[in-house]
MARNU-315798 format. One line per 2 residues: number of its first residue (from 1); their letters; for each residue y, x, z of N, C-alpha, C. Coordinates in nm, 3 decimals. Each point is the difference from the previous one (the first is absolute). Layout:
% MARNU-315798
NUM> A> Y:X:Z:Y:X:Z:Y:X:Z; ...
END
This chain:
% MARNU-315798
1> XX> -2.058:5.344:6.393:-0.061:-0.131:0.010:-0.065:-0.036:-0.133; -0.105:-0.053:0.024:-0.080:-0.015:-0.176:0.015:-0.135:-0.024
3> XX> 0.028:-0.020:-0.117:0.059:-0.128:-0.118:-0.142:-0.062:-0.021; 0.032:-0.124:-0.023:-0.132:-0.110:-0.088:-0.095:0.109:-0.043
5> XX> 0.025:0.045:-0.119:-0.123:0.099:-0.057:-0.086:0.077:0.067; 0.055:0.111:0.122:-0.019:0.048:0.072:-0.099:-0.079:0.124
7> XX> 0.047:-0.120:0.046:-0.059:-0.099:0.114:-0.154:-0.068:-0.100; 0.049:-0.037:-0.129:-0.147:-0.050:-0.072:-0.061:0.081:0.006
9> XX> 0.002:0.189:-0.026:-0.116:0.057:-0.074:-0.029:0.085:0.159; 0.065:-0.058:0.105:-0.086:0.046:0.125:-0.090:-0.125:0.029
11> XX> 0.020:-0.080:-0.008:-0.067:-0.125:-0.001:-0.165:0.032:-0.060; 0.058:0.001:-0.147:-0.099:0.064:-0.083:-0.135:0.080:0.042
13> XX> 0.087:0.105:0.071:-0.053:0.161:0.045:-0.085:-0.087:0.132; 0.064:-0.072:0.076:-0.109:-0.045:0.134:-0.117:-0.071:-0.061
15> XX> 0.004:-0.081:-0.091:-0.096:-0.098:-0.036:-0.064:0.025:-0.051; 0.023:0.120:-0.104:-0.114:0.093:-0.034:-0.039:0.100:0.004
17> XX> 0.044:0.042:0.192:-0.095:0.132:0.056:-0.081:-0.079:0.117; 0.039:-0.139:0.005:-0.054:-0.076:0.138:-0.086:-0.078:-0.070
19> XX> -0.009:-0.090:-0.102:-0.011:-0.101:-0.026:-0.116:0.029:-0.211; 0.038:0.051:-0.002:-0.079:0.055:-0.144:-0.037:0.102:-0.019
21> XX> -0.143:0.018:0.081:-0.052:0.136:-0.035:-0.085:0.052:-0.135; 0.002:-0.145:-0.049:-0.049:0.024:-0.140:0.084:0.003:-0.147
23> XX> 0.142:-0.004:0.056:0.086:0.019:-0.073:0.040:-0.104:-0.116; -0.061:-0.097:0.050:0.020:-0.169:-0.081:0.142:-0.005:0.009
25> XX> 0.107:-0.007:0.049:0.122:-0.021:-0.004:0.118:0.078:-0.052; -0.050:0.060:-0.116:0.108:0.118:-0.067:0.100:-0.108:-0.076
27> XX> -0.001:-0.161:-0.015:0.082:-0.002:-0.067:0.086:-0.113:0.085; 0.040:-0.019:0.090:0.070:-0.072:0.096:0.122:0.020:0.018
29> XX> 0.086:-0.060:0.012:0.133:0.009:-0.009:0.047:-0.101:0.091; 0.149:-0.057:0.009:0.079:-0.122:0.054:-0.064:-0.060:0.009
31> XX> -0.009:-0.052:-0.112:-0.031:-0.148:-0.010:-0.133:-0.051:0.011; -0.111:0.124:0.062:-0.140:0.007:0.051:0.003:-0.130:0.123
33> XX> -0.082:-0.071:-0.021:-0.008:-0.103:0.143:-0.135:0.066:0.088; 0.071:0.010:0.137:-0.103:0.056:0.073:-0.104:-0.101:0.035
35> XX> -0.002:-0.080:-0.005:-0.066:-0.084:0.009:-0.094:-0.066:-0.091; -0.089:-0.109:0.011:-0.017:-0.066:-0.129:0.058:0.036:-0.142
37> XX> -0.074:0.052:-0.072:0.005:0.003:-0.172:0.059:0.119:0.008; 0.004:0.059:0.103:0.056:0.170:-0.036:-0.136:0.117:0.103
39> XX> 0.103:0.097:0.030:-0.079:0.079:0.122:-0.083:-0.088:0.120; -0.024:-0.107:0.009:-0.095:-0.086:0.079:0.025:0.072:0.161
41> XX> 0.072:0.051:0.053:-0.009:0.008:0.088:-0.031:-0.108:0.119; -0.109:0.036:0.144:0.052:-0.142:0.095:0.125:0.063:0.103
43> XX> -0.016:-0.097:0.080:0.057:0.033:0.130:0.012:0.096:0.062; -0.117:0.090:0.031:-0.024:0.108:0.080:0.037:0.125:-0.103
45> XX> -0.032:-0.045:-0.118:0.092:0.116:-0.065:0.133:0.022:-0.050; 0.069:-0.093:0.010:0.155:-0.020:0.011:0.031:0.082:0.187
47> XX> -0.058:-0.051:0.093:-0.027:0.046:0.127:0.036:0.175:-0.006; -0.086:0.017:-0.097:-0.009:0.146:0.010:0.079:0.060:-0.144
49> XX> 0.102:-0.032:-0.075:0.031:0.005:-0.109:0.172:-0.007:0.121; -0.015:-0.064:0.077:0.159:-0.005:0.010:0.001:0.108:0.135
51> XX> -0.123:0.024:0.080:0.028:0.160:0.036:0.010:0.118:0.000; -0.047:0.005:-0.105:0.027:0.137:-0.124:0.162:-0.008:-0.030
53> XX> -0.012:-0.123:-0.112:0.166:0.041:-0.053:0.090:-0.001:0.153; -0.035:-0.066:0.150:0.107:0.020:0.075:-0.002:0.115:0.030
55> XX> -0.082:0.131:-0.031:-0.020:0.083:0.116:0.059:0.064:-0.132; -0.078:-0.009:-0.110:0.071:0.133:-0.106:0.164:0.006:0.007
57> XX> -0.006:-0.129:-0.023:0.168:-0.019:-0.051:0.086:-0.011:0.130; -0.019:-0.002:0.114:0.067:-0.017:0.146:0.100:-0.117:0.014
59> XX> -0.069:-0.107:0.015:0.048:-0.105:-0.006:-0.070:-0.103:0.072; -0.004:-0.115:0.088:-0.071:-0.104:0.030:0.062:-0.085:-0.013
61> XX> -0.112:-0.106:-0.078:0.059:-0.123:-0.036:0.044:-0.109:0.120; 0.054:-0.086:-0.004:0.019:-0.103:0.101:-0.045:-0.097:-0.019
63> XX> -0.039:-0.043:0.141:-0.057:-0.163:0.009:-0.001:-0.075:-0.126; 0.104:-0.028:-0.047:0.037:-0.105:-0.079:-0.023:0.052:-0.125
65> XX> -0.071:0.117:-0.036:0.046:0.009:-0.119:-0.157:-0.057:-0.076; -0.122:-0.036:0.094:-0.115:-0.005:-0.041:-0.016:-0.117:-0.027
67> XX> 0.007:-0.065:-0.125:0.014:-0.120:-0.116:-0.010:0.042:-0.116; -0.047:-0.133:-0.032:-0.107:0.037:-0.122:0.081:0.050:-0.133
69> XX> 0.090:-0.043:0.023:0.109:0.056:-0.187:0.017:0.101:0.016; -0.002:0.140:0.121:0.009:0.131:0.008:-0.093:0.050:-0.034
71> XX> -0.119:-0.055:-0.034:-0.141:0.060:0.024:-0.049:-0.071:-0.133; 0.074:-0.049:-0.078:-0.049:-0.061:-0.172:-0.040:0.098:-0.079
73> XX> 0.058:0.129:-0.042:0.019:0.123:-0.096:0.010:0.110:0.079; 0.000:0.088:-0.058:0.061:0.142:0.015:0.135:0.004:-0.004
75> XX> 0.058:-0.050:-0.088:0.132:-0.037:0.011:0.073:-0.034:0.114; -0.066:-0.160:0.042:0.023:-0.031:0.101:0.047:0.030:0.171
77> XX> -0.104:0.108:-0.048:-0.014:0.090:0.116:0.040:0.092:0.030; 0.093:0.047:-0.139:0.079:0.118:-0.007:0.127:-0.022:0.040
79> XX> 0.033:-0.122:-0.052:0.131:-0.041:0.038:0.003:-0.035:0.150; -0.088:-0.083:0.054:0.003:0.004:0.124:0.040:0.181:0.079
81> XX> -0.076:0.100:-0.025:-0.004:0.105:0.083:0.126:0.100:-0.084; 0.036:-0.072:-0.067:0.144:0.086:-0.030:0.123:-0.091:0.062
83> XX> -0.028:-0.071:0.024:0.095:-0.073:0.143:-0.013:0.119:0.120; -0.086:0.081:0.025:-0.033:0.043:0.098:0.073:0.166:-0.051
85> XX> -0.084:0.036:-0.137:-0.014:0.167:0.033:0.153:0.041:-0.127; 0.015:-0.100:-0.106:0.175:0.008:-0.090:0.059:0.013:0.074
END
């Protein structure tokens, strides 16, 4: 089962084989906000950002888990899906 470190730098690995083909995002970490003032992602690419990590990592999220404090950071989001894959 892969730890925090492990769940961020797959995180990492989706967002910048899906999401940065110009390789703007080498220095992103936790505390990256996907949103506003970070990786700018919208909607449709969170959409497609959370079917990657479900399919890589074999996991689907639930109903409830789609709110906005899961979806603040990388962090955020790590901890959320290590509820799932820790």
């Amino acid at each position: 089962m892969p730890g925090q470190h492990e769940i961020i730098s797959t995180i990492k690995d989706v967002i910048r084989s899906e999401f940065d083909p110009a390789g703007a995002f080498q220095d992103i970490g936790p505390s990256t906000p996907l949103f506003k003032g970070g990786l700018e992602l919208d909607s449709f690419a969170i959409v497609e950002l959370i079917s990657h990590l479900e399919s890589r990592l074999s996991f689907e999220f639930a109903e409830g888990d789609f709110r906005e404090e899961h979806f603040k950071t990388l962090g955020s989001l790590g901890d959320l899906i290590g509820r799932y894959v820790s």
